[in-house]
C-alpha positions as CSV (number, residue, x, y, z in Angstrom):
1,X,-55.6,167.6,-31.8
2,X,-53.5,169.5,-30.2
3,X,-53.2,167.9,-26.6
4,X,-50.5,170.3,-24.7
5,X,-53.1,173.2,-25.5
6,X,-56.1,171.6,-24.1
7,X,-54.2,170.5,-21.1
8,X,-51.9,174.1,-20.6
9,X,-56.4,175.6,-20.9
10,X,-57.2,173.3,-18.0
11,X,-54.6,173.5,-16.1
12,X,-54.9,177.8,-16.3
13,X,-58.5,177.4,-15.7
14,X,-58.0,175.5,-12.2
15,X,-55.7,177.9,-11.6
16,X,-57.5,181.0,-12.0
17,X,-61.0,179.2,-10.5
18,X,-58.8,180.0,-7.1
19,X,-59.1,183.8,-7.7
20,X,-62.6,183.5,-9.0
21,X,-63.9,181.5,-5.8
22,X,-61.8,184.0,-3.4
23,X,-63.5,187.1,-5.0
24,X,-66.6,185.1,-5.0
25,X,-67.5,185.3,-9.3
26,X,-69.4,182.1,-9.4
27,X,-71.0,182.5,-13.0
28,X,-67.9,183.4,-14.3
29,X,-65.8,179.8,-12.7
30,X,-69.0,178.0,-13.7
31,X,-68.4,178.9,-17.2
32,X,-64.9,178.1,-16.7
33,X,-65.2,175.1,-15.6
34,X,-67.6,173.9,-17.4
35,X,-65.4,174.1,-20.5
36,X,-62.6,172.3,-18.4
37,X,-64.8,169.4,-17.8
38,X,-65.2,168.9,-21.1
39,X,-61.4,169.7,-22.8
40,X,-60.3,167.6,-19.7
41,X,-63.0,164.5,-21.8
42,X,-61.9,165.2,-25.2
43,X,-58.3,164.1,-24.2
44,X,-59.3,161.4,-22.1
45,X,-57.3,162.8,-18.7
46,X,-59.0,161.7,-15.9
47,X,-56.7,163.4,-13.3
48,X,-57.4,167.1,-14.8
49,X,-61.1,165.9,-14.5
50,X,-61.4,164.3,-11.6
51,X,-59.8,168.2,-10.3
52,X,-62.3,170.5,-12.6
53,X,-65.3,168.8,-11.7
54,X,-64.3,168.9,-7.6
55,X,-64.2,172.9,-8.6
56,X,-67.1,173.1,-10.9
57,X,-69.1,171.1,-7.5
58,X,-67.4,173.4,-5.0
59,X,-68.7,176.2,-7.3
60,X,-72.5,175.4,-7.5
61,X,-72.6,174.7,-3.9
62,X,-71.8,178.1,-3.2
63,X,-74.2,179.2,-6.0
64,X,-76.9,177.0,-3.9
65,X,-76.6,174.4,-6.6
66,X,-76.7,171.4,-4.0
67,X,-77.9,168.4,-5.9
68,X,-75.8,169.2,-9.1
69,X,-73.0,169.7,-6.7
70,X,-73.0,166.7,-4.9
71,X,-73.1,164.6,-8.3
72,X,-70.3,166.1,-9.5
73,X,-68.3,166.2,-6.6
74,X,-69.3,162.0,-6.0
75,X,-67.9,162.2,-9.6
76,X,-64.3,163.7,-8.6
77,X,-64.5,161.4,-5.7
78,X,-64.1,158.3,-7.6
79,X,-61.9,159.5,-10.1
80,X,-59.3,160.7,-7.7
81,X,-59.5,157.0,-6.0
82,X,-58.9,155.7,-9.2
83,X,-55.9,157.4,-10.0
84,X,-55.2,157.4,-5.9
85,X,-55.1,161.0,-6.0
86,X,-55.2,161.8,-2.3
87,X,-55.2,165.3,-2.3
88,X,-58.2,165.8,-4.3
89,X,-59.9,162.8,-2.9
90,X,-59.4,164.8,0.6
91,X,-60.9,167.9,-0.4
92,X,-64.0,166.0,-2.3
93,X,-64.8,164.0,0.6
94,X,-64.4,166.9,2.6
95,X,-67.3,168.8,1.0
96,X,-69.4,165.2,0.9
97,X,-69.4,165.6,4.4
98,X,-70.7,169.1,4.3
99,X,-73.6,168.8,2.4
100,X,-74.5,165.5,4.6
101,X,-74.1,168.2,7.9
102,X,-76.5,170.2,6.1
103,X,-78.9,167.2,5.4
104,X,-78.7,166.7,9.5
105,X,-76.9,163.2,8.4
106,X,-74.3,164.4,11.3
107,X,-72.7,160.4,12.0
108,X,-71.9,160.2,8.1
109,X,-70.3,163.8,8.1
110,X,-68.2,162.6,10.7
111,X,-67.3,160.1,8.9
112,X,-66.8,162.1,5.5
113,X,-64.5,164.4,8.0
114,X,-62.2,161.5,9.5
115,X,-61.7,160.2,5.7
116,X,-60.5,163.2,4.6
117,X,-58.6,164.5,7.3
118,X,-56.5,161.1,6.9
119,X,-55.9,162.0,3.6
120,X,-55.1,165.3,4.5
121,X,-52.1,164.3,7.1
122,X,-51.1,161.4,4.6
123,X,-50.2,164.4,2.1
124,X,-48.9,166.9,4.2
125,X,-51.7,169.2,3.6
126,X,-51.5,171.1,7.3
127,X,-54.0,173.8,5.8
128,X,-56.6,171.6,5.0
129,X,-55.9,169.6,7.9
130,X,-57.1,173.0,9.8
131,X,-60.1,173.3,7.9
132,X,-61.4,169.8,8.6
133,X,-60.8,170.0,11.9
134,X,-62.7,172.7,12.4
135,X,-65.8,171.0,10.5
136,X,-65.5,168.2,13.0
137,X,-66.0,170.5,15.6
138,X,-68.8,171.7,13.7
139,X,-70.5,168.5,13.8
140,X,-69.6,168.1,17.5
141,X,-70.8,171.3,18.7
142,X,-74.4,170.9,17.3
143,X,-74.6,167.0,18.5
144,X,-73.6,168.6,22.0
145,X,-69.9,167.4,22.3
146,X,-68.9,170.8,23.3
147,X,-65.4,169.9,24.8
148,X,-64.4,167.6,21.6
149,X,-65.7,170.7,19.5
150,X,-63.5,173.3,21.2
151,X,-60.6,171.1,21.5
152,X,-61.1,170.9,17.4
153,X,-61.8,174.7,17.0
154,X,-59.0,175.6,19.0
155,X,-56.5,173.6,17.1
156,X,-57.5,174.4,13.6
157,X,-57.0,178.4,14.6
158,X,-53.7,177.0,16.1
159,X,-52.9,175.6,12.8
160,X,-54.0,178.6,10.7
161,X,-52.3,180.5,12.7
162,X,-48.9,178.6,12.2
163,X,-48.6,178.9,8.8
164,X,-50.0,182.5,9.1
165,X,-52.9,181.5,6.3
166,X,-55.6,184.7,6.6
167,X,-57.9,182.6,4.8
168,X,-57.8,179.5,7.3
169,X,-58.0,181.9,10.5
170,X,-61.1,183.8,9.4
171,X,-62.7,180.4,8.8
172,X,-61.5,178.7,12.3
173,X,-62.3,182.2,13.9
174,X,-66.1,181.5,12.5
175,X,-66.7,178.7,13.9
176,X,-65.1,179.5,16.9
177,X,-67.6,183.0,17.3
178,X,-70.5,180.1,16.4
179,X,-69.6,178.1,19.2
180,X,-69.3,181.2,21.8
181,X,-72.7,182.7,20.2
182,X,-75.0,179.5,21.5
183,X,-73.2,179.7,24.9
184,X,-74.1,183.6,25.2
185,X,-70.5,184.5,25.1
186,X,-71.3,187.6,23.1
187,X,-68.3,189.8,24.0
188,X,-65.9,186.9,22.8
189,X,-68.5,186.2,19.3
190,X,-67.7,189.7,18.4
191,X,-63.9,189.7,19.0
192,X,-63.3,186.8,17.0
193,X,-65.8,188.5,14.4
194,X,-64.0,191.6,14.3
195,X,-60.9,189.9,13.8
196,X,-61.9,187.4,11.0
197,X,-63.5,190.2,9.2
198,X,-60.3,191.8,8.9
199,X,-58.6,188.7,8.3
200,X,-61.5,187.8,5.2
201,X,-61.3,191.2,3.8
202,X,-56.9,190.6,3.8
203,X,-57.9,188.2,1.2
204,X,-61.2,189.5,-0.1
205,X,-63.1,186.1,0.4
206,X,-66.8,187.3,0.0
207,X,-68.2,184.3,1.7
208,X,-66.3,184.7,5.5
209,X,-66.6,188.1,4.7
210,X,-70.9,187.3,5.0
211,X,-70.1,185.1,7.4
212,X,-68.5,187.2,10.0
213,X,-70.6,190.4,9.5
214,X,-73.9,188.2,10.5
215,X,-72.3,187.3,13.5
216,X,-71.8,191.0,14.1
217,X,-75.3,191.1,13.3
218,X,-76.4,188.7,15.9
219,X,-74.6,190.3,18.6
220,X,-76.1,193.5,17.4
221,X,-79.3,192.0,18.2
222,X,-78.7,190.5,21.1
223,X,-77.8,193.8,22.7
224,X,-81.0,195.4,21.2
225,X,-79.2,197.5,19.0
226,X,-81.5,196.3,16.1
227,X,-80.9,199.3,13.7
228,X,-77.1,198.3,13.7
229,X,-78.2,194.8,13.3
230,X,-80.0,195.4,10.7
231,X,-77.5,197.5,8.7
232,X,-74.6,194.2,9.3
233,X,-77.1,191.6,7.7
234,X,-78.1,194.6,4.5
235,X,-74.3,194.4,4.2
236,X,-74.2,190.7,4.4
237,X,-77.4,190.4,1.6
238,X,-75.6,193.0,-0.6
239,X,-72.6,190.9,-0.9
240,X,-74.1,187.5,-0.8
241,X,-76.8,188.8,-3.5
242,X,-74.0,190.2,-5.5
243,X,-71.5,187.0,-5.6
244,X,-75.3,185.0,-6.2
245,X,-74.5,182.7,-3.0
246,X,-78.4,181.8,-3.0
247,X,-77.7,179.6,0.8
248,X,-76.4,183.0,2.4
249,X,-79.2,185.1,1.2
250,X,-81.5,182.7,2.8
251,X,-79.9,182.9,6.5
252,X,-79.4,186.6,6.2
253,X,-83.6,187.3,5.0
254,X,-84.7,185.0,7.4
255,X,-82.5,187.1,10.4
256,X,-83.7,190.0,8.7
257,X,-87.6,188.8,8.8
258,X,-86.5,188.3,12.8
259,X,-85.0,191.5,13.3
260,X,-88.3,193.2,11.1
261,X,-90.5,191.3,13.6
262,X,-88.3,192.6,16.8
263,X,-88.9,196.2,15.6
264,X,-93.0,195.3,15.2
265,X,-93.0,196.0,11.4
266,X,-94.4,192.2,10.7
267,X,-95.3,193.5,6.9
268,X,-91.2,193.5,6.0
269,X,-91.1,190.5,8.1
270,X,-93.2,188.9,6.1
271,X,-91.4,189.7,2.8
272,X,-88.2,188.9,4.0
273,X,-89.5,185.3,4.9
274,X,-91.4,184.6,2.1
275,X,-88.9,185.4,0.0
276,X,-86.2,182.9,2.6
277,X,-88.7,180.4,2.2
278,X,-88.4,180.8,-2.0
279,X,-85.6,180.9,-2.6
280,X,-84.9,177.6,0.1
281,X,-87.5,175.4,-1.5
282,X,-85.5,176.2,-4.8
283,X,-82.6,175.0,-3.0
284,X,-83.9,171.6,-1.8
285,X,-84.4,169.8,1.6
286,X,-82.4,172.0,4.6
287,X,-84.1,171.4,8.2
288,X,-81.7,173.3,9.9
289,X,-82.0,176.4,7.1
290,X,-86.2,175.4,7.4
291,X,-85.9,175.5,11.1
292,X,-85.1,178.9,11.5
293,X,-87.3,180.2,8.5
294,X,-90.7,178.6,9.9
295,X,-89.7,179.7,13.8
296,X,-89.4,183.3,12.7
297,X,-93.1,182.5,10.8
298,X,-94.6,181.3,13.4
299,X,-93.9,184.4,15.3
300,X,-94.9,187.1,13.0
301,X,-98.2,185.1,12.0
302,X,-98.9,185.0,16.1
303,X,-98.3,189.0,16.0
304,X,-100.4,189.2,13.2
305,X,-103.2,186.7,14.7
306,X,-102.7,184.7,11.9
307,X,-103.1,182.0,14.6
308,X,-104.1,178.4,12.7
309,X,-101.2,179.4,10.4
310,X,-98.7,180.1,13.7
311,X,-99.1,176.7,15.2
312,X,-98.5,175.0,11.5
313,X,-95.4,177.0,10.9
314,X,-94.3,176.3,14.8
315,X,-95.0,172.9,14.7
316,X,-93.2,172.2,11.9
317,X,-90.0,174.3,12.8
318,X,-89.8,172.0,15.8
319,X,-90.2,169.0,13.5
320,X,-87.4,170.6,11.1
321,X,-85.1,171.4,14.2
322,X,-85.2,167.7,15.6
323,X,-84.4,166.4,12.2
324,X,-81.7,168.4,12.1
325,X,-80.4,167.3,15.2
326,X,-79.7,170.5,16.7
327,X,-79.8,171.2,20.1
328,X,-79.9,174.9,19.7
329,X,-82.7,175.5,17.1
330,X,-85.1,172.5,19.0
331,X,-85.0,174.9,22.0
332,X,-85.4,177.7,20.3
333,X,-88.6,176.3,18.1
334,X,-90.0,174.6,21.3
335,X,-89.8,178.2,22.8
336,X,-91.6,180.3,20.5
337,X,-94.1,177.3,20.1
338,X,-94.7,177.4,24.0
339,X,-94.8,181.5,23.4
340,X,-97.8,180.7,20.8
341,X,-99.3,178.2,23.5
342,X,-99.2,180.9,26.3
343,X,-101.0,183.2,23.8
344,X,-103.6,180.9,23.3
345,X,-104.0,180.4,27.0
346,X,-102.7,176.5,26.2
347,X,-100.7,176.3,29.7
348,X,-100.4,172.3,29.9
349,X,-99.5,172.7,26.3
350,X,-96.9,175.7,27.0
351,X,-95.8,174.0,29.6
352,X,-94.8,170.8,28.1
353,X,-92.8,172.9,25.1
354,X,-91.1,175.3,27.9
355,X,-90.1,172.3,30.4
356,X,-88.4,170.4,27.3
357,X,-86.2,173.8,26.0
358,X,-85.4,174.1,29.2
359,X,-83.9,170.2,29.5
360,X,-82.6,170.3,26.1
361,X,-80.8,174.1,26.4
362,X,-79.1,172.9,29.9
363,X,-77.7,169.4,28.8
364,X,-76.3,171.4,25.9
365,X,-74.9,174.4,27.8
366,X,-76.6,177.0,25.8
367,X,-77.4,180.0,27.5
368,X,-80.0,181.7,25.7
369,X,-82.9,179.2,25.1
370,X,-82.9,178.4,29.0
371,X,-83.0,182.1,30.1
372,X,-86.4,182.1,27.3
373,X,-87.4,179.1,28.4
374,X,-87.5,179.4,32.5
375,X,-88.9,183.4,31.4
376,X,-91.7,181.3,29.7
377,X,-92.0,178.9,32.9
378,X,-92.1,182.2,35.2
379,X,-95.4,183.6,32.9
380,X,-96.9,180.4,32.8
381,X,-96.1,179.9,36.9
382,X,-97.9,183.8,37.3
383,X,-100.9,182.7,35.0
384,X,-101.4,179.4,37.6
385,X,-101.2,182.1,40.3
386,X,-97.7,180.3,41.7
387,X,-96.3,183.5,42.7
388,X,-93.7,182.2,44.7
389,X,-92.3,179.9,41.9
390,X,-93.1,182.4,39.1
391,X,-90.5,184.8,40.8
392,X,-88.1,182.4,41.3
393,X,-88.0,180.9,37.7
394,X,-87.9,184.8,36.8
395,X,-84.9,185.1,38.7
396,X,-83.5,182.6,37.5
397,X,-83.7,183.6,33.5
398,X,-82.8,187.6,34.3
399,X,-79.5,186.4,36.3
400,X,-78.6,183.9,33.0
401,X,-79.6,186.9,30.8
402,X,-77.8,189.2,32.6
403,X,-74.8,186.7,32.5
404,X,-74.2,187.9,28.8
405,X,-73.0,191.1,29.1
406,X,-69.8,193.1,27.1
407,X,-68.4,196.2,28.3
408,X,-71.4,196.9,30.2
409,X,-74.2,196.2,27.4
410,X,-76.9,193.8,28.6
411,X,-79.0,191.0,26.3
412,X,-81.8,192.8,25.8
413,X,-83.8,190.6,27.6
414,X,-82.8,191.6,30.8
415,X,-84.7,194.9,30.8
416,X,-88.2,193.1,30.2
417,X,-87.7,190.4,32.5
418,X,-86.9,192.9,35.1
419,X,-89.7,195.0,34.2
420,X,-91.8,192.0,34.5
421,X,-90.6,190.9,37.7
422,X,-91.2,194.4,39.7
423,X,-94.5,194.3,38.7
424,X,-94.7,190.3,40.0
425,X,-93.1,191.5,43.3
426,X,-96.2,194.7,43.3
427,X,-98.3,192.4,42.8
428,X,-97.1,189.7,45.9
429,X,-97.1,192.9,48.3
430,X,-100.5,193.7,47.5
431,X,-101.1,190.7,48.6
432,X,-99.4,190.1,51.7
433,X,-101.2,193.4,52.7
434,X,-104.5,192.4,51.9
435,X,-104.1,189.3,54.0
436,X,-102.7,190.9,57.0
């Protein structure tokens, strides 16, 4: 045997698994690394293992691979102990925390986070220093630590920007448009998309590439342009279809099923989210990916008065979202499930499902699910003949909704609840008149 030739194949195959991830060929650095796992056994080098299967796990994560992943990364993670390899230790721990932010295990992601980013500084490694910071803030925005979260966000584009790494500012800039999004801050969500798009294509990384045109997407929606919308997350599926990222298509059918839905064609919602929920169930256990596939359900079944089938789905999207321990996606479950109430003519019910969105959405500083709610509150006020407090809660949501604005272009919202609220205010004058 030959051992130079088997460690000169392992060595190029690490190598050119950097290219492969960037351009987002999965298969092909599975393959790859799959046969560096094993020339890396035949000679008995732990080191050149430990780093082929960290790759071959960061691989079938982004193919949706989750379990296999996280065995093979646990793998690399020991290994790299072993032979005190603290650069590949950090980046394995790194993604250990990851998949436990995507289990909703958010105190042991921190944890994962601090470990690595230790590691990280102990080595010199700025770049992945920037990276894990911005996870932490990750973790800290969704547990509602929004000043720890921007403090982190901030500094990891700091640091990106430093060492002038496109790759690292397109990722800090995505995180950074996530944390703006929740808070309504839609004219700074799509500047920082616009720019990490550019920054993503630069280096032709598929996945920020998805990742920044659905935030596009989102805005899109937001300002009721639901045909652009529409066309950023068909983009977004084509290229997350394409590199076979299974998790992205997921998010991007279930916004599409939403955006379907928006338009009133609740057939293609339908087969957008059944084919979400598919291909999620194949992935394993995700409340916060489950969250937002059973909300956007719940809604189309209550369109389609599909109504036994609308309180399962809503119920358990509000069970998903709690497990998750997301502020944002509770208050939104809680307020389509207090939209299916109101249907249903359930107001103690509605009532109870509003008041808590509300609660949860203003200890958490997001904008959005408190304008719904208090709009929610306002209908169910109206419906309790509470006139007085119906316009005011009314008020209320329209001046938050009409708080997100960008070069003049209103949350669509605002136009309803206006609509709505001249109508209340007909109404109240008809009565004033009839009592004097």
């Amino acid at each position: 045997m030959n051992r130079s030739i088997y460690e000169s194949f392992v060595d190029g195959a690490n190598a050119f698994y950097r290219f492969l991830d960037i351009s987002g060929s999965y298969r092909d650095a599975r393959v790859l690394l799959d046969k560096a796992v094993q020339a890396s056994q035949v000679i008995e080098d732990d080191q050149r293992l430990g780093v082929s299967l960290l790759h071959l796990g960061q691989t079938l994560e982004k193919q949706g691979d989750h379990t296999e992943a996280e065995a093979r990364i646990r793998e690399a993670l020991k290994i790299a102990e072993r032979q005190k390899d603290n650069a590949t230790a950090s980046s394995a721990l790194s993604h250990l925390g990851i998949f436990a932010f995507y289990k909703g295990k958010n105190s042991q992601a921190v944890r994962y986070f601090r470990r690595a980013l230790k590691l990280a500084r102990r080595t010199g490694d700025v770049r992945r220093a920037g990276i894990l910071l911005s996870n932490l803030g990750l973790v800290e925005d969704v547990t509602g630590k929004d000043e720890a979260a921007q403090e982190h966000y901030l500094e990891s584009l700091a640091i990106a920007r430093s060492i002038n790494d496109d790759d690292t500012i397109s990722v800090a800039l995505l995180n950074l448009a996530a944390f703006r999004f929740v808070r309504g801050d839609y004219g700074l969500v799509q500047e920082y998309s616009l720019e990490g798009l550019e920054k993503a294509n630069n280096v032709g990384s598929a996945r920020r590439i998805i990742g920044h045109l659905q935030n596009l997407a989102a805005v899109a929606y937001n300002f009721g342009d639901f045909s652009a919308s529409e066309e950023y997350f068909k983009q977004a599926l084509r290229r997350a279809d394409q590199i076979g990222n299974v998790d992205d298509s997921v998010s991007i059918l279930t916004e599409l099923g939403e955006v379907a839905s928006r338009r009133g064609d609740y057939g293609q919602a339908d087969v957008y989210l059944i084919r979400a929920k598919v291909l999620a169930e194949r992935l394993g256990r995700n409340p916060m990916r489950l969250s937002a596939i059973y909300t956007n359900m719940g809604i189309v079944a209550t369109k389609q008065g599909r109504f036994g089938s609308a309180k399962k789905h809503l119920q358990q999207a509000v069970r998903e979202a709690r497990s998750a321990e997301d502020p944002w996606r509770v208050a939104n479950a809680l307020n389509a499930l207090g939209e299916f109430y109101l249907h249903e003519r359930d107001l103690v019910s509605a009532g109870q499902a509003f008041e808590e969105s509300a609660d949860i959405a203003r200890e958490n500083h997001t904008k959005e699910p408190e304008a719904a709610a208090l709009y929610g509150l306002a209908r169910l006020a109206a419906a309790e003949t509470q006139l007085e407090r119906a316009l005011a809660l009314a008020s209320r949501s329209l001046e938050i909704y009409r708080s997100i604005v960008y070069e003049s272009r209103h949350h669509f919202m605002a136009e309803e609840i206006g609509r709505w609220l001249d109508t209340l205010l007909e109404q109240r004058e008809t009565t004033f008149k009839r009592r004097t």
